[in-house]
MARBADO-766232 format. One record per residue (C-alpha): x, y, z; residue in one letter. Coordinates in steps of 0.2 Angstrom, whole numbers, padded with zeros to 4 digits. Example, Ala and Ser with C-alpha at 12.3 -4.5 7.8 and 13.67 -1.06 7.14 Angstrom:
% residues 2
{x 0062 | y -0022 | z 0039 | residuo A};
{x 0068 | y -0005 | z 0036 | residuo S};
***
This chain:
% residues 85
{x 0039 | y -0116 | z 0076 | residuo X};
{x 0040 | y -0110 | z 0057 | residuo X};
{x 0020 | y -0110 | z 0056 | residuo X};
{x 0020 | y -0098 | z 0070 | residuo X};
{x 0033 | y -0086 | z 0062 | residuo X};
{x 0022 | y -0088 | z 0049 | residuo X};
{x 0007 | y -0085 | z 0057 | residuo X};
{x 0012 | y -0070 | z 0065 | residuo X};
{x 0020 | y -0062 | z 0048 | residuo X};
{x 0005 | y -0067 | z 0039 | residuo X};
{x -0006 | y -0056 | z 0051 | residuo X};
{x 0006 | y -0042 | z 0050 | residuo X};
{x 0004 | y -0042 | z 0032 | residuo X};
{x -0015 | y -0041 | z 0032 | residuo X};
{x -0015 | y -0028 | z 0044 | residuo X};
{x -0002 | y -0019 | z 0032 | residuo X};
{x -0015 | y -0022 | z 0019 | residuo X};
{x -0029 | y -0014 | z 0029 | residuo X};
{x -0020 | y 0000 | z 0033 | residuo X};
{x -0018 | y 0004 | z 0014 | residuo X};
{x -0036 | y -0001 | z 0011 | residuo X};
{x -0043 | y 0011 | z 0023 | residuo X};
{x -0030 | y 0024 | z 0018 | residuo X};
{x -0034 | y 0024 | z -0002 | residuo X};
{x -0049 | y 0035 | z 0000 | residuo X};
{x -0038 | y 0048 | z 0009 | residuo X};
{x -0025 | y 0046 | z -0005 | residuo X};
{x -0039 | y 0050 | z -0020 | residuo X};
{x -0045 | y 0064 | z -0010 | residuo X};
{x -0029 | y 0073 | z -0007 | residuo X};
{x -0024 | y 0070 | z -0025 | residuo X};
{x -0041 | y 0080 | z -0031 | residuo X};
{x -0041 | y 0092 | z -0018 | residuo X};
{x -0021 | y 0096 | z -0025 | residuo X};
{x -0025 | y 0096 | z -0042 | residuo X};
{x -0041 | y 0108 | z -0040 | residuo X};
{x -0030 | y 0120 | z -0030 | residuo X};
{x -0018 | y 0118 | z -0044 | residuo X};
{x -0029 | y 0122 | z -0058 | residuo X};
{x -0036 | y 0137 | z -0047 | residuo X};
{x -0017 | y 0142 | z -0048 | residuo X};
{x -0013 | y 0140 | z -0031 | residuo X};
{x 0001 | y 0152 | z -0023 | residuo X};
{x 0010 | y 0136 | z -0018 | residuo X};
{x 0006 | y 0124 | z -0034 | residuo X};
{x 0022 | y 0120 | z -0037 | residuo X};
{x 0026 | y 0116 | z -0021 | residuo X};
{x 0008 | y 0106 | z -0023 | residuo X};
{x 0011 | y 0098 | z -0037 | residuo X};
{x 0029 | y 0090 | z -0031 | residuo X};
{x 0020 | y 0082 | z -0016 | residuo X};
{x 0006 | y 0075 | z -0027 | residuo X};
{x 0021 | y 0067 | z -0038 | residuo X};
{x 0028 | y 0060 | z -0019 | residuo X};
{x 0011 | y 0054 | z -0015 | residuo X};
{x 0009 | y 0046 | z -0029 | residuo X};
{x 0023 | y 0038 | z -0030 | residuo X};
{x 0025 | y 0031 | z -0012 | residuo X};
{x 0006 | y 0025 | z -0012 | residuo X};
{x 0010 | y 0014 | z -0029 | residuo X};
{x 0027 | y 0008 | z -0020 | residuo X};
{x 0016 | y 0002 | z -0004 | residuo X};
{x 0003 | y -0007 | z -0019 | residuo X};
{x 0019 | y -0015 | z -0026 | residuo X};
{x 0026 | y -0020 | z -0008 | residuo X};
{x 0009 | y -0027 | z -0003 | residuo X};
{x 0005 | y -0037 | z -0020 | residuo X};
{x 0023 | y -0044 | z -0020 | residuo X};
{x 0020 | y -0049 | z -0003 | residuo X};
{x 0004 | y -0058 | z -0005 | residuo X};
{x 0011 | y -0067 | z -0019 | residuo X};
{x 0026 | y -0073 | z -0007 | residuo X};
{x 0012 | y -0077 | z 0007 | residuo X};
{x 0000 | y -0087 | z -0005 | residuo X};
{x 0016 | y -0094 | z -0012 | residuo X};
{x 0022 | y -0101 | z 0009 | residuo X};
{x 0003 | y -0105 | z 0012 | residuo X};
{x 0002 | y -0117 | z -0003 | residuo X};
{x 0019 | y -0125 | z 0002 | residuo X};
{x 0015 | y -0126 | z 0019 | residuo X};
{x -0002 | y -0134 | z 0015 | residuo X};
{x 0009 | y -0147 | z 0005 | residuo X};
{x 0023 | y -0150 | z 0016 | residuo X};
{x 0012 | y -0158 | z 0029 | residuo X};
{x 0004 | y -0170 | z 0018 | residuo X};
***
């Protein structure tokens, strides 16, 4: 039963993965477009520039959120893998 709770959390988390992968292009390419409409002095860069700072920050909480959570799935695999020897 626990191996299939596992299972099933372990896919979720690579799909969560993916989903940042396939996302991190997007992310660059907002942040150059908003700081390009910035440097041309935008009518809306400080509303610009405030989103930027959101974006940044929400996309290097989901790389913290995914890194810790590989770390605790490498971690449950490994104990796993012992636990039936």
């Amino acid at each position: 039963m626990i191996c299939s709770l596992f299972k099933g959390k372990l896919q979720k988390h690579q799909a969560f993965e993916a989903e940042i992968s396939a996302h991190s292009n997007a992310i660059v390419e907002l942040q150059e477009n908003g700081e390009g409409m910035i440097n041309e002095c935008h009518y809306a860069s400080s509303l610009i520039r405030v989103s930027l700072v959101i974006l940044s920050l929400v996309h290097a909480a989901n790389l913290l959120v995914e890194s810790f959570l590989g770390a605790i799935f490498n971690y449950c695999q490994y104990y796993m893998h012992h636990l039936k020897m």
